[in-house]
C-alpha positions, 0 to 999 in steps of 0.5 A, a space after each residue: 861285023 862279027 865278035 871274036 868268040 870267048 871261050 868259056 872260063 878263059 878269064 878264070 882260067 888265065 885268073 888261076 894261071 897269075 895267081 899261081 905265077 905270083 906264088 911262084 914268084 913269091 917262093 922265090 923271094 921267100 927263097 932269097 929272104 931266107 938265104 940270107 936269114 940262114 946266113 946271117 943266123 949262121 954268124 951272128 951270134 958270132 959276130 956279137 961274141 966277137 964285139 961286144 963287151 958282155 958276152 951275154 949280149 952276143 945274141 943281141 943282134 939276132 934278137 934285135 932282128 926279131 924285135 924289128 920284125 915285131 916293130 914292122 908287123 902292123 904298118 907293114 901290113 897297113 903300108 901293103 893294104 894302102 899301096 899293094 904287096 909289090 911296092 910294100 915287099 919293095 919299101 921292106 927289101 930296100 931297108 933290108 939292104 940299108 941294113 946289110 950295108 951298114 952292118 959291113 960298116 960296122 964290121 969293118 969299124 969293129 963297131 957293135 952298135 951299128 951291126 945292131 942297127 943293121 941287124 934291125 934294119 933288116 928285121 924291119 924287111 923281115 917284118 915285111 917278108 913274113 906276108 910273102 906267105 899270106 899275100 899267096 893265101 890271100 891270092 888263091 881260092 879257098 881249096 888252094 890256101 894251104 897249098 899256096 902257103 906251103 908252096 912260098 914256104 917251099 921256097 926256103 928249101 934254097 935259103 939251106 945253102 944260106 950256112 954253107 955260103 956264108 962260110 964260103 964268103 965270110 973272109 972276103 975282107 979278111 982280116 974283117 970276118 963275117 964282112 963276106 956274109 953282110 955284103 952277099 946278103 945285101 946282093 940277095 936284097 938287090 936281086 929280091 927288087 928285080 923279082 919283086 917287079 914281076 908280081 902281078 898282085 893288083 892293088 886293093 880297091 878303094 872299097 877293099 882299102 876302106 871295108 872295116 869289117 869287125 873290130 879287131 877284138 872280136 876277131 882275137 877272141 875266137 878260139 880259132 885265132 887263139 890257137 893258131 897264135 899260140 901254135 905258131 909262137 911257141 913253134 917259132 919261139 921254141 926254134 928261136 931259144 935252140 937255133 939261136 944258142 946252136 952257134 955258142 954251145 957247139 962253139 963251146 963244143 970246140 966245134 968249127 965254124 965250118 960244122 956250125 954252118 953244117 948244122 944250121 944249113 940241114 936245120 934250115 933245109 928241115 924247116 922248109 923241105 917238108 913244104 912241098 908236102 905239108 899243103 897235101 898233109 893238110 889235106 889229107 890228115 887234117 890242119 891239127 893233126 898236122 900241128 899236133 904232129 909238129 909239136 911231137 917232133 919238136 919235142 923229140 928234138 928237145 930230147 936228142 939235144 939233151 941226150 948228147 952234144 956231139 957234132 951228130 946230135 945238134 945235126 939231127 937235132 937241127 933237122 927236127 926241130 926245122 920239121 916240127 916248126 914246120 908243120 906248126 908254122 905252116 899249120 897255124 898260117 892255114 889255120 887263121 886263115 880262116 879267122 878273117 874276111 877279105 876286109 879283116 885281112 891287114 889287122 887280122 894278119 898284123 895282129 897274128 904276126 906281131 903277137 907271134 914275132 912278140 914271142 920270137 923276140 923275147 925268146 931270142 933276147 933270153 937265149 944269149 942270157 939263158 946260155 950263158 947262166 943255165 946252159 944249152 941242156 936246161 935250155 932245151 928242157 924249157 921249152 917243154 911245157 909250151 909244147 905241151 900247152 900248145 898241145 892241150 889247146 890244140 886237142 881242145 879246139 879241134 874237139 869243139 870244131 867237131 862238135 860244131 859239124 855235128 850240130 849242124 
C-alpha cells in the first residue's frame, strides 16, 4: 500500500497561513471594538454633562471605562490562559453588550448612575479587548511580531467612522439623545461574537497553562519592561487628558456635535492609519526611534492645541495626537515583547496593561476636573513633562542596548 507523499514544510506553511487568518480575524474585532469606542467617546462626555448634577462629573463615564479596563487586565489575561483567546474575548464582548444595553436603559431613565455602570461594564470587554494585539503577537513567529500587532492595530482604521456614525443614529430615540449611539454599539458587540467563532487560536496546553516561569518582579524590573510600561502610559494618558476634554472645549467653542464627531472621527483615523506601516517603520528604523518619533508628534500636537481653538486646530490637533499615541503604542506593545517567555505571557501582559490602564484611568478621571478648574490650554501644556520623561528613558535605554550588542 503506498503512503501519500507530504510535501516538505506543507504543515509550516499551512501553520503560517492560520496564524495570519486569526490576525486578520483579530483586525476585524479590533475594527469593531474601537467603532463603537469612537462612538461612545464621541457622546459620552456629553451625555455625562447632560445627567449629571456636578458637571465636573461629566467625564465620569468615560473615565469609569478606563477604571474598568484597569480592573479587567489580569483575570482577563489569566481567564484567557485558562480556557483560550476565543472563549475569553467571548466572555468580554457579552459583558460589553450587558453594558450597552443598560447604558440605553439608563439614557431612556434619565438615570446617571446606570450610564455609569454600562459604561463600565463595557471597559470591563475593553479590558479583555486590549489582548487582541498580543494574542496576534503571541501567534506569529518572532520576525512577525511587529507586523502582527500593527496589523490588528490597522484594524481601527474602520473604528473612524465610529464619530460620524454616532451622529448619524444618536436621535434614533429622539427625544432620548444618544440612545442611538448605545443600541448600535450593542450591535457591534453581537457581530464581534459571530467573528470571534472563527479564530482558531488553540487553547494552552496544560504544561503552557501550569509553566511559571520567573516571578513576576523579576520580569518588572528589567529596563526594557520599564520603558515600554512608561512609553505606552504616557502615550495613552497623554491621548486620554486631550481626546477626553475635546468634546467639552469645542462645546464650550460653540461648536456642533456634527464637528465634534468630525474631530474625533479624523482623530481616530490618525490613531490607527499609521499601522498599516509602523510594523515596517519598526523595521526598518528601529523599536525606539519610532517611539521617539511618537512622542515629537504628540508633543507637536500639544502645540497646535495651544496655539488656537478654532474648528481647524483641534482637527489637525486630533490627527497628531492620534499618530504620536500610535507610534508610542505600537512601539511599546513590540517592545515588551520581548520582556517575557511564552510561560511569562499572561502576568507579563496583564501586569503591562494594568499599569498602562492605571494611567489612562487616572488621567481620564482628571480631565473632566482639570477642564473644568484650569482649562483645555493649561491642560495641554501638562502633559509635557511626561513626554519628555519618556523621551530621556527611552534614549537612555536605547544606549545600553547598544551597549550591550557591542560587548557581545
Amino acid at each position: 500500500m503506498s503512503v501519500p507523499s507530504v510535501e516538505p514544510g506543507a504543515s509550516a506553511v499551512a501553520s503560517r497561513d492560520q496564524s495570519w487568518r486569526n490576525v486578520w480575524l483579530l483586525a476585524l474585532c479590533q475594527a469593531l471594538f474601537m467603532t463603537a469606542t469612537s462612538g461612545m467617546i464621541s457622546a459620552a462626555a456629553l451625555v455625562g454633562f447632560g445627567l449629571a448634577d456636578d458637571k465636573a462629573l461629566a467625564t465620569l463615564p468615560t473615565s469609569l471605562q478606563f477604571v474598568a479596563i484597569m480592573v479587567a487586565t489580569t483575570p482577563a489575561s489569566f481567564l484567557m490562559r485558562r480556557i483560550g483567546r476565543r472563549d475569553g474575548f467571548t466572555v468580554g464582548a457579552l459583558i460589553g453588550l450587558a453594558g450597552a444595553l443598560l447604558a440605553v436603559k439608563g439614557l431612556f431613565d434619565a438615570d446617571f448612575v446606570l450610564v455609569c455602570l454600562g459604561h463600565f461594564l463595557v471597559g470591563i470587554f475593553n479590558g479583555f479587548a486590549q489582548f487582541y494585539r498580543f494574542a496576534a503577537a503571541d501567534a506569529a513567529i518572532e520576525s512577525k511580531k511587529a507586523r502582527a500587532i500593527s496589523l490588528v492595530m490597522a484594524g481601527g482604521v474602520i473604528a473612524s467612522v465610529g464619530p460620524l456614525l454616532a451622529s448619524l443614529i444618536k436621535d434614533w430615540f429622539a427625544p432620548i439623545d444618544f440612545a442611538g449611539i448605545y443600541l448600535g454599539v450593542a450591535g457591534l458587540y453581537v457581530a464581534t461574537i459571530v467573528i470571534l467563532r472563527f479564530v482558531t487560536i488553540k487553547r494552552p496546553s496544560l504544561e503552557e497553562r501550569t509553566a511559571r516561569g520567573r516571578p513576576l518582579g523579576v520580569i518588572m524590573r528589567q529596563p526594557i519592561f520599564i520603558v515600554s510600561v512608561l512609553a505606552a502610559l504616557v502615550g495613552y494618558a497623554t491621548m486620554s487628558v486631550v481626546m477626553t476634554s475635546i468634546p467639552l472645549a469645542m462645546k464650550v467653542c460653540g461648536l456642533s456635535f456634527f464637528d465634534t464627531a468630525q474631530v474625533i472621527q479624523w482623530h481616530v483615523f490618525g490613531m490607527f492609519a499609521p499601522s498599516f506601516f509602523t510594523g515596517h517603520l519598526i523595521r526598518r528604523f528601529g523599536v525606539y526611534n519610532v517611539m521617539l518619533a511618537g512622542a515629537a508628534i504628540e508633543a507637536l500636537c500639544v502645540a497646535v492645541n495651544v496655539t488656537d481653538t478654532s474648528l481647524a486646530n483641534f482637527w489637525v490637533g486630533g490627527i497628531l495626537l492620534g499618530v504620536g499615541w500610535n507610534f508610542l503604542f505600537v512601539g511599546a506593545t513590540t517592545l515588551v515583547t520581548e520582556a517575557y517567555t511564552p510561560a511569562e505571557n499572561a502576568k507579563t501582559q496583564a501586569a503591562n496593561d494594568f499599569l498602562v490602564f492605571t494611567s489612562v484611568a487616572i488621567a481620564s478621571l482628571a480631565s473632566g476636573v482639570l477642564h473644568e478648574t484650569i482649562g483645555f490650554v493649561p491642560m495641554n501644556f501638562a502633559v509635557l513633562p511626561l513626554l519628555a520623561i519618556t523621551v530621556v528613558a527611552t534614549i537612555a535605554i536605547a544606549r545600553m542596548k547598544r551597549r550591550q550588542a557591542r560587548a557581545v
